[in-house]
GUDO-34834 format. One record per residue (C-alpha): x, y, z; residue in one letter. Coordinates in nm, 2 decimals, padded with zeros to 4 digits. Layout:
<recs>
[rec [X; Y; Z]; a]
...
</recs>
This chain:
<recs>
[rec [11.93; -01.10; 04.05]; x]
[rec [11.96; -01.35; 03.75]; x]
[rec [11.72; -01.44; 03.51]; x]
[rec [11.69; -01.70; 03.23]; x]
[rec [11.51; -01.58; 02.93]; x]
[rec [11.35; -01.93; 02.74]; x]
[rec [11.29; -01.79; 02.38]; x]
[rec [11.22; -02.05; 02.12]; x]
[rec [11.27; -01.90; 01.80]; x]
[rec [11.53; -01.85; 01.53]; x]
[rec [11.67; -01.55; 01.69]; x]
[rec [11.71; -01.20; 01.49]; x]
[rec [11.70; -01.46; 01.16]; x]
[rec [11.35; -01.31; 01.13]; x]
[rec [11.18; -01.00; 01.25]; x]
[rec [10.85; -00.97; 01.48]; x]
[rec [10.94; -01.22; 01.79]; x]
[rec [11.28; -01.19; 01.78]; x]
[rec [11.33; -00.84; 01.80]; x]
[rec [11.07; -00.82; 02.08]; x]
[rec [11.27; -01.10; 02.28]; x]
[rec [11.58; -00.85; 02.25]; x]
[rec [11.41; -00.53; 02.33]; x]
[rec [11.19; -00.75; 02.63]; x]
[rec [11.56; -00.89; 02.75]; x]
[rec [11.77; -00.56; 02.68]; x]
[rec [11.58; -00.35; 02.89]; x]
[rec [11.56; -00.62; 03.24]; x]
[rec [11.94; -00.62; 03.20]; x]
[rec [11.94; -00.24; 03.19]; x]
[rec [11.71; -00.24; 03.53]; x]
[rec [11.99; -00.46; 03.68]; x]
[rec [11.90; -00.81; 03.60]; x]
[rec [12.17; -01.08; 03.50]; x]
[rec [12.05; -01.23; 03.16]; x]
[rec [12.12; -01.54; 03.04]; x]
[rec [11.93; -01.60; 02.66]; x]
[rec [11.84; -01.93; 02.57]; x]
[rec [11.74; -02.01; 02.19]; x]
[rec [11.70; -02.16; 01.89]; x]
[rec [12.05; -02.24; 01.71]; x]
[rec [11.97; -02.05; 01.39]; x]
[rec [12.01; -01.70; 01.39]; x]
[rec [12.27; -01.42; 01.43]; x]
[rec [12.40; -01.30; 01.79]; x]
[rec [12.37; -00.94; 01.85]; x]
[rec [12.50; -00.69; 02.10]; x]
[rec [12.32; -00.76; 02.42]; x]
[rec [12.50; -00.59; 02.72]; x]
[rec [12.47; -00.79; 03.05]; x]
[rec [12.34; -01.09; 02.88]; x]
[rec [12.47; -01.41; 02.78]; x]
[rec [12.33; -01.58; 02.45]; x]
[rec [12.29; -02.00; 02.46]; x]
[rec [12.19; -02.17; 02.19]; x]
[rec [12.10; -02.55; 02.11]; x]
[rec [12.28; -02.64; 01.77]; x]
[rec [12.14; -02.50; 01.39]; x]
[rec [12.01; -02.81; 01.30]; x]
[rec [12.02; -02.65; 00.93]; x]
[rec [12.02; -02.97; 00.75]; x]
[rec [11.62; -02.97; 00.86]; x]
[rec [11.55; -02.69; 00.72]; x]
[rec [11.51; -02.35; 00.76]; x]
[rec [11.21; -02.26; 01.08]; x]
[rec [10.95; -02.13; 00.96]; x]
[rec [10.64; -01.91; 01.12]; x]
[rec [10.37; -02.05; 01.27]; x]
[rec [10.38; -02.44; 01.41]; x]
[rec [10.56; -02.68; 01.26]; x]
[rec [10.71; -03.07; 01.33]; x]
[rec [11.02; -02.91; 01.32]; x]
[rec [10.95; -02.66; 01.58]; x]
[rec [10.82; -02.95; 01.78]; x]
[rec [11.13; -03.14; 01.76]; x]
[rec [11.37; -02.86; 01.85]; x]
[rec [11.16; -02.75; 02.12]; x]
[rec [11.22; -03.08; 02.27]; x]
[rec [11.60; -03.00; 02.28]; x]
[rec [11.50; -02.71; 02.44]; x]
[rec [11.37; -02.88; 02.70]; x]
[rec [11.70; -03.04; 02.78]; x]
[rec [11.91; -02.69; 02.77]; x]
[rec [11.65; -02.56; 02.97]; x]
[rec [11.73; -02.82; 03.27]; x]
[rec [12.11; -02.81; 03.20]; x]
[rec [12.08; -02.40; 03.26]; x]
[rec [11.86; -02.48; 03.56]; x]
[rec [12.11; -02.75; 03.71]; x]
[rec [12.42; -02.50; 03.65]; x]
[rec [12.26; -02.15; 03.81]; x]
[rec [12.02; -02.05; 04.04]; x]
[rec [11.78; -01.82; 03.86]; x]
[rec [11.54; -01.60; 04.01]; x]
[rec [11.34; -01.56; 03.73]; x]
[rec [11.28; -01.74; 03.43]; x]
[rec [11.10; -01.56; 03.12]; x]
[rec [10.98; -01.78; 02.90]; x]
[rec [10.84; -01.70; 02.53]; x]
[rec [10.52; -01.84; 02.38]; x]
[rec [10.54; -02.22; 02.42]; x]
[rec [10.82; -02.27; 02.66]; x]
[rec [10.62; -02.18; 02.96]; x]
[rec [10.46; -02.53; 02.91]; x]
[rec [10.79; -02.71; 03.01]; x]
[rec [10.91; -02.40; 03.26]; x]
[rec [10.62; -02.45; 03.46]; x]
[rec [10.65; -02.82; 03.45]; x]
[rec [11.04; -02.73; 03.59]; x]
[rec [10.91; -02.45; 03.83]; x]
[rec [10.86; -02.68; 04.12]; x]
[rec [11.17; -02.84; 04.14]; x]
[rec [11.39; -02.57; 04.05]; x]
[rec [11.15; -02.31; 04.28]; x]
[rec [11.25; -02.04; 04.06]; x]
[rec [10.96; -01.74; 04.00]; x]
[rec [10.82; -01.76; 03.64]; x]
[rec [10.74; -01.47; 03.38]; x]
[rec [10.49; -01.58; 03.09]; x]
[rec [10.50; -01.37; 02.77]; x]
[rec [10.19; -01.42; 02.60]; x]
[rec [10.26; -01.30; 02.21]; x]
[rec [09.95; -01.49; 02.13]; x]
[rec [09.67; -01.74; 02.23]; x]
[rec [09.84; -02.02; 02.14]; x]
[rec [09.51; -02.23; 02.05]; x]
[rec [09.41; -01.95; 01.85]; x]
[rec [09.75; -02.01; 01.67]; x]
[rec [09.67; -02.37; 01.55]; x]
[rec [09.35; -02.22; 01.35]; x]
[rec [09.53; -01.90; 01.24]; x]
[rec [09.80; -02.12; 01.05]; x]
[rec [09.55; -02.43; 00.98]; x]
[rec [09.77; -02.64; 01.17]; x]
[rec [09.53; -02.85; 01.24]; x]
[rec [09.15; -02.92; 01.30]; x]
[rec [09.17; -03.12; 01.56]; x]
[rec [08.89; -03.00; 01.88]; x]
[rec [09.09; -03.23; 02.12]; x]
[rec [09.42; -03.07; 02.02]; x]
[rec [09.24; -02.71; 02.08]; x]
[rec [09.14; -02.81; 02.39]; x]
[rec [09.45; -02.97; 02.54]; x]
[rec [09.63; -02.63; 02.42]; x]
[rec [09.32; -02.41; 02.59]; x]
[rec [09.39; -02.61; 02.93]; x]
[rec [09.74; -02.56; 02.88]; x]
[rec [09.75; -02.21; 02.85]; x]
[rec [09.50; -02.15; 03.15]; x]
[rec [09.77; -02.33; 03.33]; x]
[rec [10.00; -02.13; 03.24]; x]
[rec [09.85; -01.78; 03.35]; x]
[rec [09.72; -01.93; 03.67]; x]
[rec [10.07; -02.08; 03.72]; x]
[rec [10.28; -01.79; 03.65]; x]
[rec [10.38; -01.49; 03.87]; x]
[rec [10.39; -01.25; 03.62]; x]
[rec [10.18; -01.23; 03.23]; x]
[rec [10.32; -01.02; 02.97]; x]
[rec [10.06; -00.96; 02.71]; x]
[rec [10.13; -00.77; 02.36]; x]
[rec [09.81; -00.62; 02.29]; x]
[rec [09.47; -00.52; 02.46]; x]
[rec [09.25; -00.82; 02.36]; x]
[rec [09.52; -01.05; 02.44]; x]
[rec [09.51; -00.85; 02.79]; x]
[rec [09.14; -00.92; 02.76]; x]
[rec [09.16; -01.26; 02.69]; x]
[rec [09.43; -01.37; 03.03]; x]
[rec [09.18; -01.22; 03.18]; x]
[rec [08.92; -01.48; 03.16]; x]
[rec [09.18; -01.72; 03.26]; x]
[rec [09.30; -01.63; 03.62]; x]
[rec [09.13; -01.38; 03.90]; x]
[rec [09.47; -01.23; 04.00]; x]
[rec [09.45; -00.93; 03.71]; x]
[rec [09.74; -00.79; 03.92]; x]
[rec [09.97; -00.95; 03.79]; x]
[rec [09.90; -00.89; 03.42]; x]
[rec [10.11; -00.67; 03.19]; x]
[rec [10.00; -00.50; 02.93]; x]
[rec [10.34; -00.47; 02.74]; x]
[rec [10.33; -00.40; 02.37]; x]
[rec [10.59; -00.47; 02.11]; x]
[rec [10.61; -00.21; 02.02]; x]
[rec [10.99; -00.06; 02.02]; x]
[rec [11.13; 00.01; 01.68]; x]
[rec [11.48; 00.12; 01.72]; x]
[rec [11.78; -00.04; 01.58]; x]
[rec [11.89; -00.34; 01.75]; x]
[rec [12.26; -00.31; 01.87]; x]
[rec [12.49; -00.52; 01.71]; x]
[rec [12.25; -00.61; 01.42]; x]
[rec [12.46; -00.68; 01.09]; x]
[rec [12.34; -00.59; 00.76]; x]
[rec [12.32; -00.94; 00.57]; x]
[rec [12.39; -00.96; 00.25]; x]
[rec [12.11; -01.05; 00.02]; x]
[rec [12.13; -01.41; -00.17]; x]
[rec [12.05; -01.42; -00.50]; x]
[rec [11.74; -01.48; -00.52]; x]
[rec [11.67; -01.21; -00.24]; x]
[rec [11.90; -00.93; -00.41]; x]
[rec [11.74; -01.01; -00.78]; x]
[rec [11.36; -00.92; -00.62]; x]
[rec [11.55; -00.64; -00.46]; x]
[rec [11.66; -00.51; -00.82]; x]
[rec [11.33; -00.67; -00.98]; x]
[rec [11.13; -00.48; -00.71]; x]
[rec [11.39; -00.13; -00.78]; x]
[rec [11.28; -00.15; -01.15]; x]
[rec [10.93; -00.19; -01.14]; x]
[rec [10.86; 00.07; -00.91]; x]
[rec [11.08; 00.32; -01.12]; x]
[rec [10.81; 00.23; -01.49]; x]
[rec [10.52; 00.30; -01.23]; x]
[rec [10.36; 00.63; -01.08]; x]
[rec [10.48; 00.58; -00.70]; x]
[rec [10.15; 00.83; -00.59]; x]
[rec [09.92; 00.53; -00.69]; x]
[rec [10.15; 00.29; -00.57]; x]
[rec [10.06; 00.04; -00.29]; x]
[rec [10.30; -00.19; -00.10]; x]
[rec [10.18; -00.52; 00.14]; x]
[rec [10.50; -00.68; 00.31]; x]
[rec [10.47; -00.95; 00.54]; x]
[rec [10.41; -01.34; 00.55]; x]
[rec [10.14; -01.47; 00.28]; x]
[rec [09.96; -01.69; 00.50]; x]
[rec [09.56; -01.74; 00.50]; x]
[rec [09.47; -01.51; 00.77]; x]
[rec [09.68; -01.22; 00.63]; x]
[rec [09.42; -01.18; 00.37]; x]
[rec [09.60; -01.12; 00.04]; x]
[rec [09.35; -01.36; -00.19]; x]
[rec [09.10; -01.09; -00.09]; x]
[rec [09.35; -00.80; -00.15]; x]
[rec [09.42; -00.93; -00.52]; x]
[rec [09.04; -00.94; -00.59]; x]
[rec [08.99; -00.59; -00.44]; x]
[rec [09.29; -00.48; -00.59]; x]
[rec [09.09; -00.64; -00.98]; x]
[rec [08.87; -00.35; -00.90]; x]
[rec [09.09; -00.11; -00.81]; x]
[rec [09.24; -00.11; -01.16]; x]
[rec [08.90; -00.12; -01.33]; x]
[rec [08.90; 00.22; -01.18]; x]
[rec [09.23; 00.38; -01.15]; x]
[rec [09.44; 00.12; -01.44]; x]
[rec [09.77; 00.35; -01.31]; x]
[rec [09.75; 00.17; -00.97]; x]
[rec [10.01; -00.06; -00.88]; x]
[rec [10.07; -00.33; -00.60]; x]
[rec [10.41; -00.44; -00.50]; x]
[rec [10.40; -00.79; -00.28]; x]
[rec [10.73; -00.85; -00.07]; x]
[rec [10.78; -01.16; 00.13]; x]
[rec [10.63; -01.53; 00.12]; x]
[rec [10.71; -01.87; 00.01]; x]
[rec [10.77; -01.93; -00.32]; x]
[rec [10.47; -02.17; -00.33]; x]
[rec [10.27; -01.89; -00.20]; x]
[rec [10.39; -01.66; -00.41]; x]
[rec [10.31; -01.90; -00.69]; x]
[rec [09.95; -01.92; -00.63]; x]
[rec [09.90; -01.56; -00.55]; x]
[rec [10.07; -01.51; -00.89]; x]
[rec [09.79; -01.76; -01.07]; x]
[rec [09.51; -01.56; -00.88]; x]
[rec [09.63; -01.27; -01.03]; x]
[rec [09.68; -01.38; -01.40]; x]
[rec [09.33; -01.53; -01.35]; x]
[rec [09.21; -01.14; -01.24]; x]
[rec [09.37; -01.00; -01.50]; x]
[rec [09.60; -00.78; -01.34]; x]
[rec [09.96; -00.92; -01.38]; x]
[rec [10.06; -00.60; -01.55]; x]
[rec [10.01; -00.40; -01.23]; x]
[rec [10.07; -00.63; -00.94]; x]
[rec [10.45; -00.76; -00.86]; x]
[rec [10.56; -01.01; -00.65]; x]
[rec [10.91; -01.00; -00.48]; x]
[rec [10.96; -01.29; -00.28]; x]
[rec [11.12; -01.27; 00.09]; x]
[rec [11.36; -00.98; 00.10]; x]
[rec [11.60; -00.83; 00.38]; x]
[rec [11.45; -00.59; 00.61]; x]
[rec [11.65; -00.29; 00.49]; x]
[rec [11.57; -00.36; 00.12]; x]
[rec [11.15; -00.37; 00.23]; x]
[rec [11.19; -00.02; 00.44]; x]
[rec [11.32; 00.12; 00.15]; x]
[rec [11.08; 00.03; -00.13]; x]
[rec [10.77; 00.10; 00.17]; x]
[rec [10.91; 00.44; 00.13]; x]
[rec [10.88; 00.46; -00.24]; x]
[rec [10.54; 00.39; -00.24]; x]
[rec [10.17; 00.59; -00.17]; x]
[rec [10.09; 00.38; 00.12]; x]
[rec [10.17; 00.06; 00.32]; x]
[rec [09.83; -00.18; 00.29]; x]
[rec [09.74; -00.42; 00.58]; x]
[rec [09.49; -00.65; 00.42]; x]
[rec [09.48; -00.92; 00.74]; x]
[rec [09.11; -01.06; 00.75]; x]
[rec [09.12; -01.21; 01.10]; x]
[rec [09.28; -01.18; 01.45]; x]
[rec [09.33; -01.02; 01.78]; x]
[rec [09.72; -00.95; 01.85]; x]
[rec [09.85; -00.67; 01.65]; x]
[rec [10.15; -00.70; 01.43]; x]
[rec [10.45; -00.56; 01.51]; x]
[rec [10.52; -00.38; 01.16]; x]
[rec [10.17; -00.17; 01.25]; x]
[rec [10.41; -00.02; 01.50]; x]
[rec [10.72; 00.04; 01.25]; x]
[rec [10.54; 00.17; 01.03]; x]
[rec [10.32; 00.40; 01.21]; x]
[rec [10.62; 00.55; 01.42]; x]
[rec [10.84; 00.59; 01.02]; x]
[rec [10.48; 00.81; 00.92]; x]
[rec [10.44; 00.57; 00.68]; x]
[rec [10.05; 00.60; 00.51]; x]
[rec [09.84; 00.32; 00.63]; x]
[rec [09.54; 00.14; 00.46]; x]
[rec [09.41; -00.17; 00.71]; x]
[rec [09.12; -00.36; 00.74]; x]
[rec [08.85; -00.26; 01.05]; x]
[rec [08.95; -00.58; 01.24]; x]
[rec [09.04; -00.60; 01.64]; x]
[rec [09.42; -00.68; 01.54]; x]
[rec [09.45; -00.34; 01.41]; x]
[rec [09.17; -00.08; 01.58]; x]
[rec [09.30; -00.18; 01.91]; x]
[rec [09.59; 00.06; 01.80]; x]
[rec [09.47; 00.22; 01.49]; x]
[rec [09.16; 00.43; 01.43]; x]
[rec [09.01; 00.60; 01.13]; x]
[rec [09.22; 00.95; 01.20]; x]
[rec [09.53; 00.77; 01.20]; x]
[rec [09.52; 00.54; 00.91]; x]
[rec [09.23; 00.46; 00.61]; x]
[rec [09.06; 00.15; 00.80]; x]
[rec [08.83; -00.06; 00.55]; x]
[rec [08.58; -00.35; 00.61]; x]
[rec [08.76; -00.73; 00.54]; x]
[rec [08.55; -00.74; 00.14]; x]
[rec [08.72; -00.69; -00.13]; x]
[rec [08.46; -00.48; -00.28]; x]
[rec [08.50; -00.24; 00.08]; x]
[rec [08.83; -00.26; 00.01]; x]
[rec [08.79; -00.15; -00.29]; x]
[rec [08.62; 00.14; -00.24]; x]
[rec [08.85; 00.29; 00.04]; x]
[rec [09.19; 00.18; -00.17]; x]
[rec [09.05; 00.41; -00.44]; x]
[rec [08.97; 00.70; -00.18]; x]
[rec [09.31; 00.64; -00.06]; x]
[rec [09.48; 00.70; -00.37]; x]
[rec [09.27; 00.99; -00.50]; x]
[rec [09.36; 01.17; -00.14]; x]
[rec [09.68; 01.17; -00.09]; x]
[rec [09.70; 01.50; 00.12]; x]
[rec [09.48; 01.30; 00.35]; x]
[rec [09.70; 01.04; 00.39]; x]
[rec [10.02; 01.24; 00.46]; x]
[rec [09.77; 01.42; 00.69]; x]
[rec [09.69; 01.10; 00.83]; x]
[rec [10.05; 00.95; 00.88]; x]
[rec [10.16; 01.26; 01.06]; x]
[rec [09.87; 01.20; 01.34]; x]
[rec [09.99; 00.85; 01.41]; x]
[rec [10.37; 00.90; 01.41]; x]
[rec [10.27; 01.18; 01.66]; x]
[rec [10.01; 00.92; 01.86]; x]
[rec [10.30; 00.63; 01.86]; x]
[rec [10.52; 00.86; 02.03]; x]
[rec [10.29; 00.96; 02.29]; x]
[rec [10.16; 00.63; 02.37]; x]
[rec [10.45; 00.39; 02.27]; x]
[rec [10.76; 00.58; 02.35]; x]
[rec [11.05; 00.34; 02.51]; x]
[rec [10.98; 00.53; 02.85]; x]
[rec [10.68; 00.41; 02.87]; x]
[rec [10.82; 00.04; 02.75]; x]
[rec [11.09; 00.05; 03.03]; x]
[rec [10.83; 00.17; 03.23]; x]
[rec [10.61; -00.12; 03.25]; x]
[rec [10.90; -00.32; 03.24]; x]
[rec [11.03; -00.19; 03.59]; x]
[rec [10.66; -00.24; 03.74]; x]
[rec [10.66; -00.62; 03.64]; x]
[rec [11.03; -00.67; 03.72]; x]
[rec [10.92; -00.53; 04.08]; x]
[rec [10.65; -00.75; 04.16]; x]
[rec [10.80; -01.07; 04.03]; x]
[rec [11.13; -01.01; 04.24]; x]
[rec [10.93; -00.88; 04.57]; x]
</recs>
């Protein structure tokens, strides 16, 4: 049986989608499926046995793509279109698995190519456009909310990533059968990944990141890593953080990844707090580079203020027993829960509070961190993955 796997993003240039496209694509060619990958043209090819990897050309001189929606993403997604139809016209696919936005054009094509088509749901797509202020638009919400219902209803088989998202398909089609409840949630190397060597601006935040950790007490130590956008709440982390030091004046946050822009007007927040003597930004680093400097430091801190889909590094870093401080939102306590981690309310002043707990208990943390490596491997072991996997494979192919 061959499938065609639709997945528009910059594959394995950046982590979180990416990886879950090649662990989502790995494991249906280990059941027996014929892959064929389609995707963006940035990126680095890895080792994918049984599968081939398409891609639509770089287009580098736009820019780099980014997270979240873009014009850019628009425009390449339209050249996916056309490789999508050229892959159509050459093979007969059973099955076509498409990522995020290209199930609007698959099931556009899924009448005239008759093939049977596999929706992974990483996210409500019009919940997308307010998460990244995209745009305020009702009407564009709207056309995006009828979209998506299309697409559930449409679709043979739904691959949602966490329980509210599960939730959420459900309001959208009666046939619950065919909804998978399929987390991202594998963190094991990818085969074939290089290690790629830092620029120079990402190796001097590596060394700038190295040396300020070293002057500091690593026990009172926080790290956030991850995008800077709005909804990941680090304005309110800074001004928890203000308090924090009033408190504990050893503590230190270390900030890894973001925009320079972003990181340019977290950096004025904090000079305006105060606290540039204990808070460091790094910039975007390489993956390797972040796991190491996580592991230097008293806890990982997951400040996001709004949401339902949780983030991929929640897995990571639960499954590497890495301490955990995140806010009492439905992205996190849908996996989370308060013996597994130190869960706070979204205010900086609750943040606070439970950031200075945190610090002063580290026993409790360690304590803490050994419950959820322990739960991740119970509930999110690869079995389990390949499991679910095998059911939906079943049913779309019956």
């Amino acid at each position: 049986m061959r499938m065609l796997v639709v997945a528009p993003h910059p594959f394995f240039s950046c982590r979180g989608t990416p990886f879950s496209v090649y662990y989502r694509t790995l494991v249906a060619a280990e059941l027996g499926l014929n892959c064929d990958l389609l995707t963006y043209g940035q990126g680095t090819d890895v080792e994918l046995p049984g599968c081939r990897i398409y891609r639509i050309p770089a287009m580098r001189w736009l820019g780099d793509v980014k997270v979240g929606p873009s014009l850019l993403k628009m425009f390449l997604d339209t050249l996916m279109v056309f490789w999508t139809i050229a892959l159509l016209c050459r093979r007969r696919y059973l099955v076509v698995h498409a990522h995020e936005e290209a199930v609007f054009w698959c099931m556009l094509l899924k009448p005239l190519f008759r093939f049977r088509l596999v929706y992974d749901m990483h996210s409500s797509l019009p919940q997308q456009l307010d998460n990244f202020q995209y745009t305020r638009s009702s009407i564009a919400r709207r056309i995006f909310a009828r979209l998506e219902r299309g697409a559930v209803r449409t679709s043979e088989g739904v691959i949602t990533v966490c329980p509210a998202l599960m939730h959420h398909a459900k309001t959208l089609t009666e046939n619950h059968e065919k909804l998978f409840l399929i987390e991202n949630s594998i963190v094991e190397p990818v085969k074939g990944e290089e290690r790629k060597e830092p620029n120079e601006a990402e190796m001097t935040g590596v060394e700038a990141g190295r040396r300020w950790l070293g002057a500091r007490s690593p026990g009172k130590t926080l790290i956030y890593a991850g995008t800077l956008e709005a909804y990941q709440g680090i304005e309110r982390l800074l001004k928890a953080f203000s308090s924090v030091v009033r408190t504990l004046p050893e503590a230190g946050l270390l900030v890894v990844g973001g925009q320079p822009h972003q990181v340019e007007k977290l950096w004025r927040q904090a000079r305006e707090l105060g606290i540039t003597a204990n808070v460091f930004f790094t910039g975007q680093l390489p993956h390797p580079d972040t796991q190491e400097l996580i592991r230097r430091c008293a806890a990982s801190v997951s400040p996001r203020e709004s949401g339902n889909n949780t983030p991929m590094k929640i897995y990571e870093l639960i499954a590497h027993r890495v301490p955990l401080i995140a806010t009492r939102i439905e992205s996190h306590t849908q996996v989370l829960s308060d013996d597994l981690c130190t869960l706070t309310g979204v205010e900086p002043e609750q943040m606070a509070e439970r950031i200075i707990w945190a610090l002063c208990n580290p026993e409790c943390l360690q304590e803490k961190a050994l419950r959820a490596e322990a739960w991740y491997h119970e509930n999110y072991s690869r079995e389990r993955y390949a499991g679910k996997m095998r059911r939906l494979i079943a049913l779309v192919a019956a």
